[in-house]
N, C-alpha and C positions, 0 to 999 in steps of 0.2 A: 504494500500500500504506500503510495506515494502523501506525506504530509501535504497541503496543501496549504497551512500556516508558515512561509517561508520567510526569515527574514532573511533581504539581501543584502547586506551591510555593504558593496562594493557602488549597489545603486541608490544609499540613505545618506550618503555623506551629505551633510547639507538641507536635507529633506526633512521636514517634521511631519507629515502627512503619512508617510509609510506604516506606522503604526495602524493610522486608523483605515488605512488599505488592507494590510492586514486581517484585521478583524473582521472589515465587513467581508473581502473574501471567504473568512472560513466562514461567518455567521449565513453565507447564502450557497457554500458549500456544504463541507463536515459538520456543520453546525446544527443546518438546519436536518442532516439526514439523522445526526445524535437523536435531535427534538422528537422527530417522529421516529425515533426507533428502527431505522432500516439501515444493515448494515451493506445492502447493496449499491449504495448512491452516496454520492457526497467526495469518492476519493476516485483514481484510475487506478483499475487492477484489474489482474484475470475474473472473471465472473459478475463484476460490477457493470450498474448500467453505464451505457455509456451515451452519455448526453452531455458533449462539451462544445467550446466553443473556444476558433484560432484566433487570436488578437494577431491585428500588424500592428506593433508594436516593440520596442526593446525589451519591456518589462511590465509588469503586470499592474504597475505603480500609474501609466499613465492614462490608465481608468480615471482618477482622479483629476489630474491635469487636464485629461481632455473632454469635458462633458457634452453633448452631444454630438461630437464626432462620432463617424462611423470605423471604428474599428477591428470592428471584426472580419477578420476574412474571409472562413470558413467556420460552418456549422454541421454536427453529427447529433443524429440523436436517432436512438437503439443499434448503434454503431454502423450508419449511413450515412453518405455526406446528403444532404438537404439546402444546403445554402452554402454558393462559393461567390465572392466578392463578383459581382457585375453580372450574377444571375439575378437580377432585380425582378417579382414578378409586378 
């Protein structure tokens, strides 16, 4: 199981924000899969679902920085791609 609470200290130098990146990642991650009790969701690994989504982006931090830009590039959910940047329907 991949942690999915990462911190990147090489990309916080300077950053006060990262923390609260941080959290709400896992709180709409692991977090939310703890709350409801499902150990299938919430992390990447063999047997879990998988409904994730690719940022173009350096780092996961510039969620925050960048609010309604579109960054995601690609999208999987039950482990098919469903949405890749410039399939707009």
């Amino acid at each position: 199981m991949i942690n999915l609470r990462l911190k990147l200290q090489p990309f916080a130098e300077g950053c006060t924000a990262v923390g609260a990146v941080d959290e709400a990642l896992f709180a709409a991650t692991m977090g939310g899969a703890i709350s409801l009790r499902r150990d299938n969701m919430g992390h990447l690994s063999i047997g879990a679902k998988a409904d994730f989504a690719l940022l173009n982006a350096p780092t996961y931090i510039h969620l925050a920085y960048r609010p309604g830009v579109p960054l995601i590039s690609t999208t999987w959910k039950d482990g098919n791609v469903i949405f890749t940047k410039g399939d707009l329907a």
